[in-house]
C-alpha positions in Angstrom: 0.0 0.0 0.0 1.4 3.0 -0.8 0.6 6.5 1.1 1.3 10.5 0.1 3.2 12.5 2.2 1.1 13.5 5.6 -0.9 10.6 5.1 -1.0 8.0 8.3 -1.1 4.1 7.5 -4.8 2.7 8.8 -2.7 0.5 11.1 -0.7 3.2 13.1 -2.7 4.0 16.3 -2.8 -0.2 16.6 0.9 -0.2 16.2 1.3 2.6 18.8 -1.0 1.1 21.1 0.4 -2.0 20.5 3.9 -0.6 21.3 3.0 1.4 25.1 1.5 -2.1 26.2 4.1 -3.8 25.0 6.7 -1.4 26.6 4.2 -1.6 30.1 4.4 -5.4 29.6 8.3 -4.8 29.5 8.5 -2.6 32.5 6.1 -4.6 34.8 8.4 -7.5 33.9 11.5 -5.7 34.6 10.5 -4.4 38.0 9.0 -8.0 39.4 12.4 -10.0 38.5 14.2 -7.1 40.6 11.7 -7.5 43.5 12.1 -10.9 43.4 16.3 -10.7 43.0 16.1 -8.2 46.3 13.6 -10.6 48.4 15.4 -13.4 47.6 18.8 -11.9 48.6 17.3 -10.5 51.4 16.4 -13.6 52.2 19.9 -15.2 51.8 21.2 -12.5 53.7 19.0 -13.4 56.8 20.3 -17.2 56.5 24.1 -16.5 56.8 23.5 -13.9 59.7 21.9 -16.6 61.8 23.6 -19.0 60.7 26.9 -17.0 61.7 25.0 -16.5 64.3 24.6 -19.9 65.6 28.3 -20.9 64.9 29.5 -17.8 67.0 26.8 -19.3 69.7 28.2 -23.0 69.5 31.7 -21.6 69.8 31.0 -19.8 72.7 29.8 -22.7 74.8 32.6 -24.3 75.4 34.2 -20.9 76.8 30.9 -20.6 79.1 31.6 -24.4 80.1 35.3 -23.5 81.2 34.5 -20.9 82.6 32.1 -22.3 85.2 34.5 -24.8 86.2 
């Protein structure tokens, strides 16, 4: 099809249309996978502070063990 100068093809407001929900699509996608990347860090985070945690308690122990006899 072949258009004059100032004329719009029939199927450009569906292309732009089709190109915002595709860039929303994009963006809604984007933002969830780094939600999910900073909860599950987060997350990992949490695990090897308690579980430093709980070494540094075990550790102690013995020391508490000595020093009540």
């Amino acid at each position: 099809m072949y258009t004059l100068e100032g004329d719009k093809p029939e199927n450009e407001p569906q292309e732009e249309e089709l190109w915002v929900v595709s860039k929303q699509i994009v963006e809604k996608a984007v933002l969830q996978a780094v939600q999910q990347y900073s909860q599950e860090r987060k997350r990992k985070e949490k695990k090897a502070k308690a579980k430093k945690g709980s070494l540094l308690q075990a550790s102690d122990c013995p020391e508490q063990r000595e020093k009540k006899k």
